[in-house]
ZALO-5929 format. One record per residue (C-alpha): residue number from 1; residue in three letters; x, y, z. Coordinates in nm, 2 decimals. Example, Ala and Ser with C-alpha at 12.3 -4.5 7.8 and 13.67 -1.06 7.14 Angstrom:
 pos code      u      v      w
   1  ALA   1.23  -0.45   0.78
   2  SER   1.37  -0.11   0.71
//
This chain:
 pos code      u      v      w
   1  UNK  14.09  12.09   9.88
   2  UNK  14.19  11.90   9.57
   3  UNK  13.97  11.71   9.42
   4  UNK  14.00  11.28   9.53
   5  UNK  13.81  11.03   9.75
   6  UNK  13.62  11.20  10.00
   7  UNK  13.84  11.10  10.36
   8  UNK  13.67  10.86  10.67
   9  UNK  13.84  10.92  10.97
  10  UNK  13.88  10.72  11.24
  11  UNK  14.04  10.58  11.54
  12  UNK  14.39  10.34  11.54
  13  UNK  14.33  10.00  11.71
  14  UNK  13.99   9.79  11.72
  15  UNK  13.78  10.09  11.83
  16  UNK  13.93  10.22  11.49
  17  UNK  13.83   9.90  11.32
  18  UNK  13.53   9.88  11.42
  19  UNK  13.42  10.28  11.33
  20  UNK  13.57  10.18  10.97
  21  UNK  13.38   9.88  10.94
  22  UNK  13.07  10.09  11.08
  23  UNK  13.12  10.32  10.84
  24  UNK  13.18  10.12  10.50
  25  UNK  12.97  10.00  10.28
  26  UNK  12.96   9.65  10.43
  27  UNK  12.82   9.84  10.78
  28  UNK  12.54  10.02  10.57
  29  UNK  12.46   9.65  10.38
  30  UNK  12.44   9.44  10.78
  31  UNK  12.25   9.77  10.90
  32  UNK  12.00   9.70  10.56
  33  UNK  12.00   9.31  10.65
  34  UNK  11.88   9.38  11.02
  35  UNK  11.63   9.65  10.92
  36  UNK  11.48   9.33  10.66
  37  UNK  11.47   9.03  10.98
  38  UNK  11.29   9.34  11.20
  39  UNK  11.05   9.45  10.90
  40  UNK  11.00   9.08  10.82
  41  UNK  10.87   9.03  11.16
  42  UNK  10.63   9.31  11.19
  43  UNK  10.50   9.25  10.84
  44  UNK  10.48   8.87  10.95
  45  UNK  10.27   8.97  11.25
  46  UNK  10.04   9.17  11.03
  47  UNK   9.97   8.86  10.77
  48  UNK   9.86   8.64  11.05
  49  UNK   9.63   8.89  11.21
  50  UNK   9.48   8.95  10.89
  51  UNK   9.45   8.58  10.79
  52  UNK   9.27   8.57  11.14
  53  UNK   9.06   8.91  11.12
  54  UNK   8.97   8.74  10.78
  55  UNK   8.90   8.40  10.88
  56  UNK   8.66   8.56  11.18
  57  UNK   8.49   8.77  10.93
  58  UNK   8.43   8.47  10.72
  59  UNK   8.25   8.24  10.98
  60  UNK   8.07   8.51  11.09
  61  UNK   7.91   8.59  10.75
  62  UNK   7.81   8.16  10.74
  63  UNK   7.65   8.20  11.07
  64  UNK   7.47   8.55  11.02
  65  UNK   7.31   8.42  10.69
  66  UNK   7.16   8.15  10.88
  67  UNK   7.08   8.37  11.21
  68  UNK   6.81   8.59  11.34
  69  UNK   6.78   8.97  11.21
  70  UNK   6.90   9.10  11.54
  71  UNK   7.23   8.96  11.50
  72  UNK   7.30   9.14  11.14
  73  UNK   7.13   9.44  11.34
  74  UNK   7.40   9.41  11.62
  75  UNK   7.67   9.30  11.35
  76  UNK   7.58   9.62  11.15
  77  UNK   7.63   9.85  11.50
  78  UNK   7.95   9.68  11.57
  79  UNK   8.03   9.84  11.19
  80  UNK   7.92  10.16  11.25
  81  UNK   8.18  10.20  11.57
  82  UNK   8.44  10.05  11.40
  83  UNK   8.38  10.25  11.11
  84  UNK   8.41  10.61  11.37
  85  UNK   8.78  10.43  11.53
  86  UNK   8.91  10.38  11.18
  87  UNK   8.77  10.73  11.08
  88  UNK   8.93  10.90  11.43
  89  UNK   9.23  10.69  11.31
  90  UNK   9.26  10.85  10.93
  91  UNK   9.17  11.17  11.06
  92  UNK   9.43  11.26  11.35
  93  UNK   9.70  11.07  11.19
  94  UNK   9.70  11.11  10.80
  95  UNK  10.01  10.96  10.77
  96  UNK   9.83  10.65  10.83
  97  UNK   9.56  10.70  10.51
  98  UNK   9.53  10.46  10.24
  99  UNK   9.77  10.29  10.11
 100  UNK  10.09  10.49  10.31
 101  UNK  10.32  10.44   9.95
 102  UNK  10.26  10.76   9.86
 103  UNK  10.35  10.87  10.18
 104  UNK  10.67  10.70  10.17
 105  UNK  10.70  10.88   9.85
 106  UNK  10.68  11.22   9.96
 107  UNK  10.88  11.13  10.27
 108  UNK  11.17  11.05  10.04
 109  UNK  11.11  11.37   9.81
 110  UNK  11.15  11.52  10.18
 111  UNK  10.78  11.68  10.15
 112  UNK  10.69  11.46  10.51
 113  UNK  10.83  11.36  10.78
 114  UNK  10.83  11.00  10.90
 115  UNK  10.73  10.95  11.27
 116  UNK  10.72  10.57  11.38
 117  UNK  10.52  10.62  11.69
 118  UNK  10.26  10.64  11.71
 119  UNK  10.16  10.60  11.32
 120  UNK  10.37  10.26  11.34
 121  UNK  10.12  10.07  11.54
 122  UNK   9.79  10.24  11.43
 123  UNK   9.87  10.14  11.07
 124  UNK   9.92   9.78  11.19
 125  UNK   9.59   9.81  11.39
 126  UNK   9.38  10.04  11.11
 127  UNK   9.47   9.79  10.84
 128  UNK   9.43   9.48  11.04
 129  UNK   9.05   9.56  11.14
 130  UNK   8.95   9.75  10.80
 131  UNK   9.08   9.45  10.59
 132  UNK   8.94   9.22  10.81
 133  UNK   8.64   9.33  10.87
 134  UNK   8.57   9.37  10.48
 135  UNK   8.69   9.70  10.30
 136  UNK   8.83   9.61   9.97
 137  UNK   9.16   9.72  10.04
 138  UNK   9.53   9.50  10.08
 139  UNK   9.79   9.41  10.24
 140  UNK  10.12   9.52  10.02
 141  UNK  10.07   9.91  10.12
 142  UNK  10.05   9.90  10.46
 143  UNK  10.35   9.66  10.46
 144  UNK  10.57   9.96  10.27
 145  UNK  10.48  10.19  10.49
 146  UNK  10.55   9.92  10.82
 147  UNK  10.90   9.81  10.69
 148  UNK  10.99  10.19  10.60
 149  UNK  10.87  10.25  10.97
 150  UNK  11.08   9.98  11.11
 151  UNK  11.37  10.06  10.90
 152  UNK  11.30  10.45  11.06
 153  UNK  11.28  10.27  11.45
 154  UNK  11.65  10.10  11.39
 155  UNK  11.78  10.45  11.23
 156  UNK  11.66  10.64  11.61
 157  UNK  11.94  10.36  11.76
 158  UNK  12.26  10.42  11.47
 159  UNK  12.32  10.78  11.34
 160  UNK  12.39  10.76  10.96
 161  UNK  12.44  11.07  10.73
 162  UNK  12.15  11.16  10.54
 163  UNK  12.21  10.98  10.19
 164  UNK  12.23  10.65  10.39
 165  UNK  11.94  10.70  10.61
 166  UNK  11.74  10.68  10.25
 167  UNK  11.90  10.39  10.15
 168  UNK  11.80  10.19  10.49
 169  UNK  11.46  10.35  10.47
 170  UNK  11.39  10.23  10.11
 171  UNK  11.52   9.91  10.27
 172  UNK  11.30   9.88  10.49
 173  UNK  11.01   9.93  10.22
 174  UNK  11.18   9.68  10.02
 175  UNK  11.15   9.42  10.31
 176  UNK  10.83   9.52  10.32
 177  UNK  10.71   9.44  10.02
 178  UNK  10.85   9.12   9.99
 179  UNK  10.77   8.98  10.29
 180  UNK  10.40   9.07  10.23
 181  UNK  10.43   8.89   9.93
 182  UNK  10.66   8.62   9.93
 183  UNK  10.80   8.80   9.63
 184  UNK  11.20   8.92   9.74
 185  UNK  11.30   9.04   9.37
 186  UNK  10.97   9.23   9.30
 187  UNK  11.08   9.40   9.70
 188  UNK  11.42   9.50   9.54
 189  UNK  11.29   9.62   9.15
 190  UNK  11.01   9.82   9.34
 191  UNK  11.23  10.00   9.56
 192  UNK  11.46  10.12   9.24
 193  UNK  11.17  10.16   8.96
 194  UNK  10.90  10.33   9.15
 195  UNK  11.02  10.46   9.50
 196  UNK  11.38  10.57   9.37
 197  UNK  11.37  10.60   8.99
 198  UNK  11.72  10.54   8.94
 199  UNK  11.98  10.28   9.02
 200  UNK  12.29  10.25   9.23
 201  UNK  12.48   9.96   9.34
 202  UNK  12.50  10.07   9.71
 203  UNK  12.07  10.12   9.69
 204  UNK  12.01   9.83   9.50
 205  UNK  12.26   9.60   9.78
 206  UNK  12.10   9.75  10.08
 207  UNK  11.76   9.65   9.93
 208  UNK  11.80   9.33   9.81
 209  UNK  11.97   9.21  10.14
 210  UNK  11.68   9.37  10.31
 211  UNK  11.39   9.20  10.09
 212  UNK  11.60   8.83  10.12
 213  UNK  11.60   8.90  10.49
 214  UNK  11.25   8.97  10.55
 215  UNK  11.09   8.72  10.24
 216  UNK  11.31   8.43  10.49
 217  UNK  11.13   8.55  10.79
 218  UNK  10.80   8.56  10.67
 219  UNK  10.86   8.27  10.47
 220  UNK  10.96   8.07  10.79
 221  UNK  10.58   8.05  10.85
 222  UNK  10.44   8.09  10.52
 223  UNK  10.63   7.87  10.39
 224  UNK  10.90   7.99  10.07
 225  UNK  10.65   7.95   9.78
 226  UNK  10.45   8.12   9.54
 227  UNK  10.14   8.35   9.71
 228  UNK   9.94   8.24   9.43
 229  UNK   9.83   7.88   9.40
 230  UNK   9.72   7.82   8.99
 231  UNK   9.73   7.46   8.82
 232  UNK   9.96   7.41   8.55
 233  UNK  10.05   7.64   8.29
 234  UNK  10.08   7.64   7.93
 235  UNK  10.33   7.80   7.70
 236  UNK  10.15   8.12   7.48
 237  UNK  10.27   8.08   7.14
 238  UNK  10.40   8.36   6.90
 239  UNK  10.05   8.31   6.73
 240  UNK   9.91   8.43   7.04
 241  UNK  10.14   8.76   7.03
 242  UNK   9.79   8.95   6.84
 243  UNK   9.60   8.90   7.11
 244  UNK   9.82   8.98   7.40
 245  UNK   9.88   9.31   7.26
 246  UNK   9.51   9.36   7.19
 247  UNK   9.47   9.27   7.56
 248  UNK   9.73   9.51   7.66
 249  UNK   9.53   9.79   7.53
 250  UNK   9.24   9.66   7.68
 251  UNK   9.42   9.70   8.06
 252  UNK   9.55  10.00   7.96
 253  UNK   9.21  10.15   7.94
 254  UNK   9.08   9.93   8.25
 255  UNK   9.35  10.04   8.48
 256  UNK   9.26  10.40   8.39
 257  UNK   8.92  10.36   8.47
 258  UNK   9.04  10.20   8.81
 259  UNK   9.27  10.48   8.87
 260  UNK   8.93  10.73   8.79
 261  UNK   8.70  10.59   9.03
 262  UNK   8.97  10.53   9.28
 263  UNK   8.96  10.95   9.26
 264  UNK   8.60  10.99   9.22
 265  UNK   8.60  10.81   9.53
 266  UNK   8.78  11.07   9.78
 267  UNK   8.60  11.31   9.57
 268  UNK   8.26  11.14   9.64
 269  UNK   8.34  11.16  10.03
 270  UNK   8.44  11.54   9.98
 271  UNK   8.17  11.65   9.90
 272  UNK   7.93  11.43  10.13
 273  UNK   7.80  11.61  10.40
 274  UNK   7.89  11.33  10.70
 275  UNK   8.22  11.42  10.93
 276  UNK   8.55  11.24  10.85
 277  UNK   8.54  11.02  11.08
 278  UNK   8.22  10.86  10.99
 279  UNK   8.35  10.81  10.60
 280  UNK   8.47  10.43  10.69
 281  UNK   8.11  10.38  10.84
 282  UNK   7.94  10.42  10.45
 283  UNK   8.21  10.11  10.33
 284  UNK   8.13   9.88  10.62
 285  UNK   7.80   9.89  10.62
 286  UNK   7.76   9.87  10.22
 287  UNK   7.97   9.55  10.29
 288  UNK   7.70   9.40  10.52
 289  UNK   7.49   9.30  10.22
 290  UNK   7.76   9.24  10.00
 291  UNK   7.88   8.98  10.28
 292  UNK   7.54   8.78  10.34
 293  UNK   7.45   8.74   9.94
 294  UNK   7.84   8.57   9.92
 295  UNK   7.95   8.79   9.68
 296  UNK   8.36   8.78   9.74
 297  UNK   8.41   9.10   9.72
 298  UNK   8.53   9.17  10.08
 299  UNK   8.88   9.25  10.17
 300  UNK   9.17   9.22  10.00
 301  UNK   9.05   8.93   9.74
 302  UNK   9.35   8.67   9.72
 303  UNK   9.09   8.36   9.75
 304  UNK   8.88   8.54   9.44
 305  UNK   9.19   8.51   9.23
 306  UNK   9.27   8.18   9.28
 307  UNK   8.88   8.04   9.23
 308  UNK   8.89   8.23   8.92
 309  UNK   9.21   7.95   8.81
 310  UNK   9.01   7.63   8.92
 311  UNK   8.64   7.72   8.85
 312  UNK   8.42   7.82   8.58
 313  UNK   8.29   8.16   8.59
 314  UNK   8.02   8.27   8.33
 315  UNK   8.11   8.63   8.12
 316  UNK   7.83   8.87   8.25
 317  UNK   7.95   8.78   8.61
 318  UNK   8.32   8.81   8.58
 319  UNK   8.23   9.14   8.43
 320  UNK   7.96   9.23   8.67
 321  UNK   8.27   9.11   8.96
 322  UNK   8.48   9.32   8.77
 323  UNK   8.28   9.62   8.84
 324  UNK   8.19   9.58   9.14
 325  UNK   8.54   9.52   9.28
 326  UNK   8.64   9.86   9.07
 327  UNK   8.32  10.06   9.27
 328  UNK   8.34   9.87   9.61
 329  UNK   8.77   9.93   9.65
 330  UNK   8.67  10.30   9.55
 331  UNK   8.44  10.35   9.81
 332  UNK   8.68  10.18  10.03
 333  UNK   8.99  10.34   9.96
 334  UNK   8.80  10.69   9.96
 335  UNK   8.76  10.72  10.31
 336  UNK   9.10  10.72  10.42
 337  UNK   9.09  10.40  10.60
 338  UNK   9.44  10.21  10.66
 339  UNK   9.51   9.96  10.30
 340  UNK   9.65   9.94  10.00
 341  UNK   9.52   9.91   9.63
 342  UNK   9.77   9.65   9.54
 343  UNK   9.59   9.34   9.59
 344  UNK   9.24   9.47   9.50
 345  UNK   9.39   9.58   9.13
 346  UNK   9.53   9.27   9.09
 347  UNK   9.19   9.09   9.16
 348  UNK   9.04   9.38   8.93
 349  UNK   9.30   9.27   8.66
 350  UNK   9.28   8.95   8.70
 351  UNK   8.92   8.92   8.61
 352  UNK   8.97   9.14   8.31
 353  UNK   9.21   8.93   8.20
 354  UNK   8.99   8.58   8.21
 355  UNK   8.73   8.76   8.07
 356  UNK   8.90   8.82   7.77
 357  UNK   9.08   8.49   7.75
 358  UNK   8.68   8.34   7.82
 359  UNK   8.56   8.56   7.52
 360  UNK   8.89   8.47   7.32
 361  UNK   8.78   8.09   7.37
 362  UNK   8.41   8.15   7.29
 363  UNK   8.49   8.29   6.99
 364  UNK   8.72   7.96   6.90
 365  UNK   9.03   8.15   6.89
 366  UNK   9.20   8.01   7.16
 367  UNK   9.16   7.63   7.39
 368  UNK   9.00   7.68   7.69
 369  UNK   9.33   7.59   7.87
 370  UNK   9.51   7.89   7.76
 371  UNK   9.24   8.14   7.93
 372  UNK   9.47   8.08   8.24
 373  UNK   9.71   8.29   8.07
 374  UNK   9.54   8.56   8.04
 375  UNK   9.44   8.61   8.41
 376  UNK   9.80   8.61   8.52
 377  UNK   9.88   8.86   8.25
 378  UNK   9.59   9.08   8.33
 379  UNK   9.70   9.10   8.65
 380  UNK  10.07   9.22   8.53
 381  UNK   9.92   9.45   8.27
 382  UNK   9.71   9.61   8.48
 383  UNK   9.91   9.67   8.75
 384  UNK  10.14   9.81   8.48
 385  UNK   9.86  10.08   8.38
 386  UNK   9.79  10.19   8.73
 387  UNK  10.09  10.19   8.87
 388  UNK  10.34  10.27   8.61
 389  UNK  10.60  10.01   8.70
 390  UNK  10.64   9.77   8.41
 391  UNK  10.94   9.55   8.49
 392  UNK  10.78   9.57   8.91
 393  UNK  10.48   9.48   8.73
 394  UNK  10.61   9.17   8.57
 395  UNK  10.85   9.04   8.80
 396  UNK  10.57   9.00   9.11
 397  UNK  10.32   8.87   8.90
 398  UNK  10.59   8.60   8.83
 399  UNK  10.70   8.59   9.13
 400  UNK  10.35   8.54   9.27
 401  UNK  10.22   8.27   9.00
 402  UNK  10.54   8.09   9.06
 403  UNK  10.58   8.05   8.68
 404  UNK  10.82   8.16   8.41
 405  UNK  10.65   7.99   8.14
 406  UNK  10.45   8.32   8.05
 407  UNK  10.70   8.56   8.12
 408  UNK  10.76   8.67   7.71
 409  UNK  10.37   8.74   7.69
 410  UNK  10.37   8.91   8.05
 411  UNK  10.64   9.15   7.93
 412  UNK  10.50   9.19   7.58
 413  UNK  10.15   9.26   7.71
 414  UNK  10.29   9.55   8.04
 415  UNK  10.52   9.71   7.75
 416  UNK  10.20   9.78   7.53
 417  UNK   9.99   9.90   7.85
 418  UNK  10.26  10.13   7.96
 419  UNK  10.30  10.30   7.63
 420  UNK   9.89  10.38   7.57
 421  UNK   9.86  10.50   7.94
 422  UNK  10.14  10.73   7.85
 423  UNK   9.97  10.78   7.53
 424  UNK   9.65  10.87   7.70
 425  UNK   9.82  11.07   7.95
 426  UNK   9.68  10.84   8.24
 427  UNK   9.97  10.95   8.53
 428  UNK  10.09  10.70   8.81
 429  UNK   9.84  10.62   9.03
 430  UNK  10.08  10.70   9.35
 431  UNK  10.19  11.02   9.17
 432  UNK   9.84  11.12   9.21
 433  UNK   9.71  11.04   9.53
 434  UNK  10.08  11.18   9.65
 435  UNK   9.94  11.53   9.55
 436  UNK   9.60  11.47   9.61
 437  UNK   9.71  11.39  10.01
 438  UNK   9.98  11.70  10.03
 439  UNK   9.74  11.94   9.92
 440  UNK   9.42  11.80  10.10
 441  UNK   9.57  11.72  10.46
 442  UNK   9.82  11.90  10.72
 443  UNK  10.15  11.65  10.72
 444  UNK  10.43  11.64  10.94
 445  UNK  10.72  11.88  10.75
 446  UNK  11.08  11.84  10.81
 447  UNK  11.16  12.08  11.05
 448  UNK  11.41  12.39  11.01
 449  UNK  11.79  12.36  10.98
 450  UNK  12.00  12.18  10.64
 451  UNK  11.92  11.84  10.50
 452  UNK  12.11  11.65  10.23
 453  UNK  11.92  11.58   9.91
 454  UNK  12.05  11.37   9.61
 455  UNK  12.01  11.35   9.26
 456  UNK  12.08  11.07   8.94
 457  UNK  12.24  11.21   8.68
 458  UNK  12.12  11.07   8.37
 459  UNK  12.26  11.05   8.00
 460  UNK  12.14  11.35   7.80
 461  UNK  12.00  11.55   8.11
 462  UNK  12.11  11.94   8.18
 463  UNK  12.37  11.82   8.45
 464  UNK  12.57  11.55   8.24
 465  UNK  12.87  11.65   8.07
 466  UNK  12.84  12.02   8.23
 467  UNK  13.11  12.17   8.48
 468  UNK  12.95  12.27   8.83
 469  UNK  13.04  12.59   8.82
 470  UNK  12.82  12.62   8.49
 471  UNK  12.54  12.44   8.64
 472  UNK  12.17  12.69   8.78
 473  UNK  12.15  12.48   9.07
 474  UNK  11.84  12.55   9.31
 475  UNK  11.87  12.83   9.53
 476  UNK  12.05  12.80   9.84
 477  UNK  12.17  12.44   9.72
 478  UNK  12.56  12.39   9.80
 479  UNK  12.68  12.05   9.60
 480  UNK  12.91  11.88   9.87
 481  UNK  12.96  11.57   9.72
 482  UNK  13.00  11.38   9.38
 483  UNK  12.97  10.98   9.37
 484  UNK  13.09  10.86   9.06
 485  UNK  13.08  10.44   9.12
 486  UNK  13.28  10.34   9.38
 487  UNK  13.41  10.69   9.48
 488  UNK  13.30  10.94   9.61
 489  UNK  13.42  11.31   9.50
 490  UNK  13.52  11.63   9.67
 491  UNK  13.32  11.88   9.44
 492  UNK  13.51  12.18   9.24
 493  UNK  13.40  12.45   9.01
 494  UNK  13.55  12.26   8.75
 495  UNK  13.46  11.92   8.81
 496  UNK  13.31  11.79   8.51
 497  UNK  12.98  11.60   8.58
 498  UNK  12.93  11.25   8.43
 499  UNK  12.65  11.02   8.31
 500  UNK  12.54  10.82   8.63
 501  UNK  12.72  11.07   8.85
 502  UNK  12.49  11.10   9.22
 503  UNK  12.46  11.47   9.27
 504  UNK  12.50  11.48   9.67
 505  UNK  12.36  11.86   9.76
 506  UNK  12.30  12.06  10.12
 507  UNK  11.97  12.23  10.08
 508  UNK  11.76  12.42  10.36
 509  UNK  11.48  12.18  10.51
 510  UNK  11.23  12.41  10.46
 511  UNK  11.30  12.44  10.11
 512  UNK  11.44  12.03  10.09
 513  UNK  11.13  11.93   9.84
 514  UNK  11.14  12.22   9.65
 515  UNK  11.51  12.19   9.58
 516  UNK  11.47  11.81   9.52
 517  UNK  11.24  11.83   9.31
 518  UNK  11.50  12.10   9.10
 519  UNK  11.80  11.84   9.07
 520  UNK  11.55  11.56   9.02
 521  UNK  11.44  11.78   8.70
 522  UNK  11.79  11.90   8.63
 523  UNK  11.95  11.55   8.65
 524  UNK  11.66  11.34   8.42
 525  UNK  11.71  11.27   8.05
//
């Protein structure tokens, strides 16, 4: 077949017009827009049982401190079987553990396979109940994994090839994201800088329609404004550039601590001698005290953030808040239990960052106004050094302050941390935990038969400029498709391969990771 624009078929008449239109690129982009309103929806339904698992936990705490010593007896029991559920949940379904973005990862790099039901709903009911009853653990994870879920429930209806079926999926993380956050654009650059890794105009579409879709839904009850609520903001001068980049050093080496005792703790719980399912029982209970001496270091930590803007914290205790948020979301996150590290780092970042602009003013080298500043970069910065998502990094911070009058210092200050975690060799935190979970627990596999698998071809990489017949592609790997732009190629032995070319290849399930991984290599600068 000569080489050209890969052909559609379809039907004459509206039956035909309708399979065409099914089959565009407008059909994938309404398919991506309805996968948004649905994960918008289920991510909606999970805020406001949090903020009502939350509220509960809250009250309770006022009246316990105030009640007899049966009640915290009785409270403490209630723990202890909630701690077993959670535990049973984590260890029949690991799909449902932690966070679920590095599951969504390796579900993408085709090392798992997604299954909605039943993992759907026990996310939703693991993270609801673990958050809300206190683990130090958030909210953006679980709604990843929920809209990639959703996004997989409309894909059982509509049959898509493979390539596409990634797209809507991502979509549906997208949505996820965004509606969790109220934060559509950090939805969209999250989906292409940290789930993807590389652009295209049809992923980046599908994604932003999704995340506009699902940040309107949840923002029909929330309300379409910043999730952060912080007083008015100054404008950093370039005299302050010094100190930003000082501070940017200063999360780089925080977030790698974070990232360290977030694996010392599932190492911790390895090695201690109590079944899986009790692990969640250690957290909850440990929380008990935590809860009755007020420290606010329960759940997810949104309300810490925002006192931290308004009131007047002393040094030795931001520090000492600092820490223990760092030890208490380890021993959270390391049993397994249903919740994401988002929220949690940010609080941990946002703390460092005060307590550096609080030391900055004590020291007369900045006004006391300007300390603001550095909480809402320290939250930017170090989510840059744990996650390894700069711009993602930036743009939800932002998006989350409501506030563009910092942006210059927030990009100046996740630039510096991403180059001394690289420096330092400190890998992304999801990178990590993705191997840490493949290697540790059995995972649903794809099953047996031929997948598609796709590759980015970058500028400089060992596939651009190359003809495919000259190309060691992975074994058993038949390239069936080229899409260059708009187009869509009919591969030959002497097609030449071009920068930003989307290497589309039919690989053997059982081998679909190992061969992704291969073109992923093959196809990187």
């Amino acid at each position: 077949m000569a080489q050209g624009i890969l052909p559609r078929p379809g039907r004459g008449g509206i039956g035909g017009l309708v399979t065409q239109a099914y089959r565009s690129r407008l059909g994938i982009f309404l398919q991506s827009v309805l996968i948004g309103v649905i994960s918008g929806f289920v991510v909606l339904s999970f805020r406001l049982a949090l903020e009502a698992g939350e509220g509960l936990r809250e009250r309770a705490y006022l009246y316990l401190r105030q009640g007899p010593t049966a009640l915290v007896v009785a409270w403490s029991l209630g723990l202890v079987l909630l701690g077993i559920f959670l535990g049973w949940i984590a260890t029949r379904f690991p799909m449902t553990r932690g966070s679920g973005i590095p599951q969504i990862k390796g579900a993408f790099q085709r090392r798992f396979r997604l299954q909605w039901l039943p993992e759907m709903p026990l996310k939703w009911l693991g993270a609801v109940l673990g958050i809300g009853a206190g683990l130090s653990l958030g909210r953006e994870g679980p709604s990843v994994q929920l809209g990639a879920y959703s996004g997989k429930a409309v894909l059982g209806i509509f049959r898509r090839p493979a390539t596409e079926r990634r797209y809507l999926l991502t979509s549906g993380a997208a949505a996820g994201l965004a509606a969790a956050f109220n934060a559509p654009l950090a939805g969209v650059i999250f989906a292409v800088e940290e789930l993807h890794r590389y652009f295209s105009p049809l992923l980046l579409a599908c994604a932003m329609g999704a995340s506009v879709a699902g940040d309107l839904v949840a923002g029909r009850f929330f309300g379409l404004k910043p999730s952060f609520t912080f007083p008015s903001i100054e404008v950093l001068g370039l005299e302050r550039l010094p100190w930003v980049v000082i501070f940017g050093v200063v999360a780089a080496f925080g977030a790698d601590l974070f990232k360290r005792a977030l694996y010392a703790g599932q190492d911790f719980y390895a090695r201690l001698r109590i079944p899986p399912m009790a692990r969640p029982v250690v957290p909850l209970l440990a929380s008990v005290p935590l809860g009755l001496a007020g420290f606010d270091l329960l759940g997810g930590g949104h309300h810490l953030v925002e006192s931290l803007a308004t009131e007047h914290f002393a040094l030795g205790v931001m520090l000492s808040l600092f820490a223990g948020k760092l030890l208490f979301t380890a021993l959270s996150y390391g049993t397994g239990s249903s919740g994401g590290i988002f929220l949690p780092l940010l609080v941990a970042g946002a703390l460092l960052g005060d307590a550096y602009g609080s030391a900055l003013a004590a020291l007369g080298a900045i006004p006391e106004t300007e300390t603001l500043n550095f909480l809402i970069i320290g939250m930017a910065a170090f989510f840059t050094g744990v996650v390894r998502a700069p711009v993602t990094g930036a743009v939800l911070v932002i998006e989350m302050s409501g506030n563009f009058n910092h942006f210059s210092s927030i990009i100046a200050a996740c630039l510096v941390a991403y180059v001394v975690t690289d420096l330092i060799r400190s890998r992304a935190v999801y990178d990590v935990l993705l191997e840490r979970i493949d290697a540790r627990f059995d995972l649903p596999k794809d099953g047996s038969g031929r997948t598609i698998v796709e590759a980015h071809v970058a500028a400089g990489s060992a596939l651009s400029n190359r003809f495919i017949r000259n190309v060691p592609w992975p074994c058993g790997a038949l390239v069936v498709g080229v899409q260059r732009g708009e187009a869509e190629l009919v591969p030959r032995g002497d097609t030449e391969i071009k920068p930003g070319d989307v290497i589309i290849a039919l690989v053997d399930e059982a081998r679909a990771a190992e061969a992704q991984a291969k073109l992923e290599e093959l196809g990187s600068g």
